[in-house]
Structure formats: structure tokens, C-alpha cells
N, C-alpha and C positions, 0 to 999 in steps of 0.2 A: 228816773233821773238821779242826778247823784247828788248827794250833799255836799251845800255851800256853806257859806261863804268863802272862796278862796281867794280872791287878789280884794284890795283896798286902795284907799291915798288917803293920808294925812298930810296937812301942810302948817301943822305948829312945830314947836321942839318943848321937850318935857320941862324945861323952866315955864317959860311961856303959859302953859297950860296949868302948872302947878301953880302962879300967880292968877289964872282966870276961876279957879274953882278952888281957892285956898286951901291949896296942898300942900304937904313938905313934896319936895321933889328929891327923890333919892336915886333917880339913874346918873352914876359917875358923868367926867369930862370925859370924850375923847381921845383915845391914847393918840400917839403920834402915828405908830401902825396900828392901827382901827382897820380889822379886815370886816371883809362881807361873810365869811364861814361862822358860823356863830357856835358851831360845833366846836370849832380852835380858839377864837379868839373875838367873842361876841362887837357887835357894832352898837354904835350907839345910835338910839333911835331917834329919828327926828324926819325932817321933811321928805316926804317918799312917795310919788306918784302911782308906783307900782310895789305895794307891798304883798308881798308871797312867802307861805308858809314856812318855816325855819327863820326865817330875818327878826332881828330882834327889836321887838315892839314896846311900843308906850301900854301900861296900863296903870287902872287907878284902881284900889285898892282902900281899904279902913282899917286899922289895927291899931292896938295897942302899943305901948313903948315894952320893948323888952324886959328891959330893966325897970320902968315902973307899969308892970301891966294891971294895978287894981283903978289906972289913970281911962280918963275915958280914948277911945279908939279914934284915929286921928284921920283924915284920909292922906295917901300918899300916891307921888307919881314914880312908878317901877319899869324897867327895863326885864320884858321878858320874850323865851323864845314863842313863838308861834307856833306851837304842833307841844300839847302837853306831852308829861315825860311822866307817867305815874312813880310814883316814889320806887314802888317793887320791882324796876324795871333793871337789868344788870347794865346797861349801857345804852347810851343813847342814839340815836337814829339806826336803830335794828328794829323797833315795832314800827307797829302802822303809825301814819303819820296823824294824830289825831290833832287837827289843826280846827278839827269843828264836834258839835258833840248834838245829839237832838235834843232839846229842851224837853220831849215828853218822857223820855227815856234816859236821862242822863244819872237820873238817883238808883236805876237799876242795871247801870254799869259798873263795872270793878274799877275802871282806869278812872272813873269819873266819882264814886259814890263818897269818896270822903271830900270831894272838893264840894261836891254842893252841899255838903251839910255846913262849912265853913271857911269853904277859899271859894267863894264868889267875886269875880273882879268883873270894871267897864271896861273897852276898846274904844278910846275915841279915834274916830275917824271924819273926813269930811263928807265919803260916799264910799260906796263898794263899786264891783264889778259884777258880771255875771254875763252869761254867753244866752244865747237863742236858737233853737235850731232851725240854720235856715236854709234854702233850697238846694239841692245839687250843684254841683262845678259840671266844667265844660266832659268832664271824665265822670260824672254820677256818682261822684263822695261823698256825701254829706257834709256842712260847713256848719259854722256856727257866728253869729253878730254879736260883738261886743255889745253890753251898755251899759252907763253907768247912772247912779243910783246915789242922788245925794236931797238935800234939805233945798223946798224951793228957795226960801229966804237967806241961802246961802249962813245957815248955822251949823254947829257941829253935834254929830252921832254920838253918841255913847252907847256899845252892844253890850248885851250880857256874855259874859265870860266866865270858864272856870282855870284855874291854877292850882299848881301842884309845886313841891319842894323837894327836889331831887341831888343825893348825895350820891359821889362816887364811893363807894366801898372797899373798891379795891386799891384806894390808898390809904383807907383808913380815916376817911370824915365820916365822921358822927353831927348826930342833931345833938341841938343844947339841951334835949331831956322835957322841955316844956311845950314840944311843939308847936315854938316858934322860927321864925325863916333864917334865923342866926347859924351861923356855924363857928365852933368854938375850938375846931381842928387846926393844925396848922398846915391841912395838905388845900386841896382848891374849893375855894366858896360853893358854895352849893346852888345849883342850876336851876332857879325860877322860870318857869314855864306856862304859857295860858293856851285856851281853847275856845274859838267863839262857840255860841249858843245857837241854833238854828232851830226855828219853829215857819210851821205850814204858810205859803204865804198869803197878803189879804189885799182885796181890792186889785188894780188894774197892775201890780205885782205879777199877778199870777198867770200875767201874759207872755211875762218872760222865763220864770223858773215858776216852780212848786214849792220851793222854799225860800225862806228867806233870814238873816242874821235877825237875832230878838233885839229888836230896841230899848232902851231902858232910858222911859221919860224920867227927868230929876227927882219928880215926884216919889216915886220909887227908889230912890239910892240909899236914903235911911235903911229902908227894910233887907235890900238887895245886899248890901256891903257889910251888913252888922257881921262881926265874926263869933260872935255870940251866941247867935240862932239861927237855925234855918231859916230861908225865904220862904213867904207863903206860896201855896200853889199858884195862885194869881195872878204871881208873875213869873210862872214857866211859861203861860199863854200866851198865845198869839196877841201881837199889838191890837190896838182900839183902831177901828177903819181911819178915823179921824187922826193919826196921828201918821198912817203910810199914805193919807191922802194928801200930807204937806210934802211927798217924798216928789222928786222930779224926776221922770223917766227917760234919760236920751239916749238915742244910737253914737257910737265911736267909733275911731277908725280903730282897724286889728293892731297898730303898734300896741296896742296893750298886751297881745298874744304873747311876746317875747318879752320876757321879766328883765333882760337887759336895757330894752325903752323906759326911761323913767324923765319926764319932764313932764311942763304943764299942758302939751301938745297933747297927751294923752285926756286929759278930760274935756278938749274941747267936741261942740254936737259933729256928726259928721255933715 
């Protein structure tokens, strides 16, 4: 099977959330034209039934103040694309679309190895998506069932994630020397980008996929977010049974298949 996580839904917007988990929120207002190509002219993130790779997402993040970084590391809410962009990459959406990365293998990747030693980010979300394979059509194709996958008690996800900081070169941005996410050029900001995390899935999960997005109880977000130090091993690992067994499993109708459906129709059971 292939590796997930690819569709989600969040229903906050990045104020919102940077007041529930006291964060500075730094993704901008909305421009007036606010496109969906995030490639031209990023979107700003906020309530999204149907979120798919490239669209540009909430994430939370810990860091330092630029300008005073011997200050302790703050958390913040970021606007970034979904499918990282490694820094050494000449341009963006020519490699593969790395919108997900395996958590047992991500520290012995190239596009991945410097983010997990220090750009570790969360994705919150409400639930994910993920497909089934299920019986033939009336023509003997193979089909697939949606379902989705959120908190029984109707709380909110926060996955593991990793992020990268990507400048365009060919107009001449430069990093600020300290590798921090600052660009100190006066050609276009530099392109923030994340990657959910995916490990083996567990408990009655594994009826539907093999894999599944790493969760990351709060307990964990000290160790996970510090940008100081690597995260322990212990938590590249698969979630604790008890923490996917608060998870609710339901069937949906396929408007989820087409990334143009985006309402709350979409999470209802079928």
C-alpha cells in the first residue's frame, strides 16, 4: 500500500488555535486575491474539510526570536505548504511530492535528515481521511471506501511533522547566515514547507490502511518541538494502543474523492 496520510479537515483558523495552545500566531491576514495555487500565491489556512497536498496548512512549531535567540523558544502558529520542499531543491513542484515521510526512516533520508534533527513541527487537525480497498464494480475494477478518522470525544489531532526553509536562488535570496526562517533579501520570502510523519498502524487502524499519521500526545511537544535537540527515539514510534483506541473509525460518502467538495457534508458517517 502506499503511504499516507493524504487528505485531512481542520475546522479552526490559526488565531483561534494560537489562543487555545498559547502561541504567537504568525500566518498573515488574507490578501484580497487569496488564490488556491500556493505555488503563485499561497492561501491562507484556515477551515478546510478537504485538505490536500500542496494547499497551504496550519502548523505549530517552537523557536526562538531571531533577534533575541539566547531567549527561550516560543511556540508559534505557521502557514505552510504541504509536500516539503528540501532546501537544495532548484525549484519547486519538480520533485516528488513529499507530503508524507516514514517516521522509522526519515533521519536516513536526504530531503528529510536535517529537518528531524531540528525542524520538527505538529499538524493539527480534527481527523484524517484514508481509502479501503473495496470490492469490484459492476465492470471488475477495483474501488476504494472512504473513511474518516478523528477523536471520539470530538478533540483535536496534533501529528508529527517535519519542515524545511526554502529559498529561491535564482533571484538571489539568501538565508540570514544563522539559520533562522528570516530572509533578509529583498527578492520573495522564503518558502516554509512541512511533511506529516507516518508510522505502522495500531489497533483496529489497521483494518483500514497499514499505516497511519504519528500522533503526538501534548505530553510530548516539550521534547518534539525543542529546536535545540533532537527528539528521542520514542517518539518516531508508533502511538500507545490506548491513545488510537480514543480514535473513531467511520465510513463516508466518496465526495471526499474530489478535492473540489469541501463542506461539512463530507465528515458526515455514511
Amino acid at each position: 500500500m502506499v503511504t499516507m496520510c493524504g487528505r485531512y479537515a481542520v475546522t479552526t483558523d490559526p488565531a483561534k488555535l494560537a489562543a487555545e495552545i498559547d502561541a504567537v500566531n504568525e500566518v498573515p491576514e488574507p490578501a484580497a486575491d487569496d488564490a488556491t495555487d500556493l505555488d503563485t500565491a499561497p492561501r491562507t489556512p484556515g477551515v478546510n474539510y478537504n485538505v490536500a497536498p500542496t494547499t497551504t496548512v496550519m502548523t505549530v512549531v517552537k523557536r526562538h526570536a531571531p533577534d533575541t535567540p539566547d531567549d527561550d523558544a516560543i511556540l508559534r502558529v505557521r502557514a505552510m505548504r504541504w509536500g516539503l520542499v528540501p532546501p537544495w531543491a532548484k525549484e519547486v513542484g519538480k520533485g516528488p511530492l513529499l507530503f508524507n515521510a516514514r517516521a522509522e526512516s526519515a533521519a536516513e533520508k536526504s530531503s528529510f535528515r536535517s529537518s528531524v534533527k531540528s525542524r520538527r513541527c505538529l499538524v493539527p487537525m480534527d481527523g484524517w481521511y484514508e481509502w479501503k480497498k473495496g470490492p469490484p464494480d459492476s465492470k471488475g475494477k477495483p474501488t476504494k471506501i472512504p473513511f474518516f478518522m478523528s477523536p471520539q470525544d470530538g478533540t483535536r489531532l496534533f501529528m508529527a511533522g517535519l519542515w524545511s526553509v526554502w529559498h529561491d536562488r535564482t533571484g538571489g535570496a539568501t538565508s540570514d547566515g544563522d539559520g533562522s526562517d528570516r530572509d533578509t533579501s529583498t527578492q520573495a520570502p522564503p518558502l516554509l514547507s512541512c511533511s506529516i510523519l507516518t508510522t505502522d498502524a495500531v489497533g483496529e487502524l489497521r483494518d483500514v490502511h497499514d499505516r497511519m499519521p504519528l500522533i503526538m500526545p501534548y505530553d510530548n511537544w516539550d521534547a518534539w518541538l525543542d529546536p535545540d535537540h533532537r527528539a528521542p527515539d520514542d517518539l518516531f514510534a508508533p502511538p500507545a494502543p490506548a491513545i488510537v483506541d480514543a480514535i473513531a473509525i467511520r465510513e463516508v460518502a466518496p465526495l471526499v474523492n474530489r478535492v473540489a467538495n469541501n463542506g461539512p457534508e463530507l465528515l458526515n458517517p455514511l
